[in-house]
Residue, then its C-alpha position, 0 to 999 in steps of 0.5 A: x377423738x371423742x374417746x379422748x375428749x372424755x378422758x380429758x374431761x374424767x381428769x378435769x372432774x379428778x382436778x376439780x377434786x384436788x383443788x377442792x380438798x388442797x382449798x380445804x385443808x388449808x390451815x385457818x387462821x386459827x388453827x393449824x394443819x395438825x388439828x384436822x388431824x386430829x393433832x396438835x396445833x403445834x404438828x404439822x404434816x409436811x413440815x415447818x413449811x406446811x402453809x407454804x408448801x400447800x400454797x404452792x400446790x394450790x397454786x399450781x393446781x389452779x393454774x392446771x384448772x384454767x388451763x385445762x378450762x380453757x382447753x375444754x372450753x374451746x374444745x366444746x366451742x370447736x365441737x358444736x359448730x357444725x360446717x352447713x352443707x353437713x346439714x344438708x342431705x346428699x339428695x337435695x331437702x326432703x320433700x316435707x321441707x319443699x312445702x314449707 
């Protein structure tokens, strides 16, 4: 299960990623897609539609990044409690503890 939250933790650092690069190769509003390119203004990667279809990625990879936020965070929280009688040994307090 550990395994397992690793993984999804490797997936949410990759996620982190994309949403950074989908945020920054936005288009400014002086510019447009194709100069970071290295093209012209007037080109665009994916189209007519390249500020629309770049919103719509971002928006959807923002809402796998609260979603799976939220997963990790809960996951964590379920992971640090602890039951209390797992804290005591089998045996009873080691005899250090009895002193104090």
């Amino acid at each position: 299960m550990i395994a397992f939250f690793y993984i999804l933790l490797g997936l949410f650092m990759l996620l982190c990623v994309m949403l950074s690069f989908a945020i920054l190769i936005q288009e400014a509003k002086s510019m447009g897609l194709g100069a970071s390119f290295g093209g012209d203004s007037g080109d665009s990667l994916f189209g007519t539609s390249t500020a629309e279809v770049l919103k719509r990625f971002t928006a959807y990879l923002s809402g796998f990044f609260l979603l799976s936020c939220l997963v990790l965070s809960l996951w964590c929280a379920a992971l640090g409690r602890s039951n209390p009688s797992d804290l005591i040994p089998p045996n009873g307090p080691s005899p250090i503890e009895e002193e104090y």
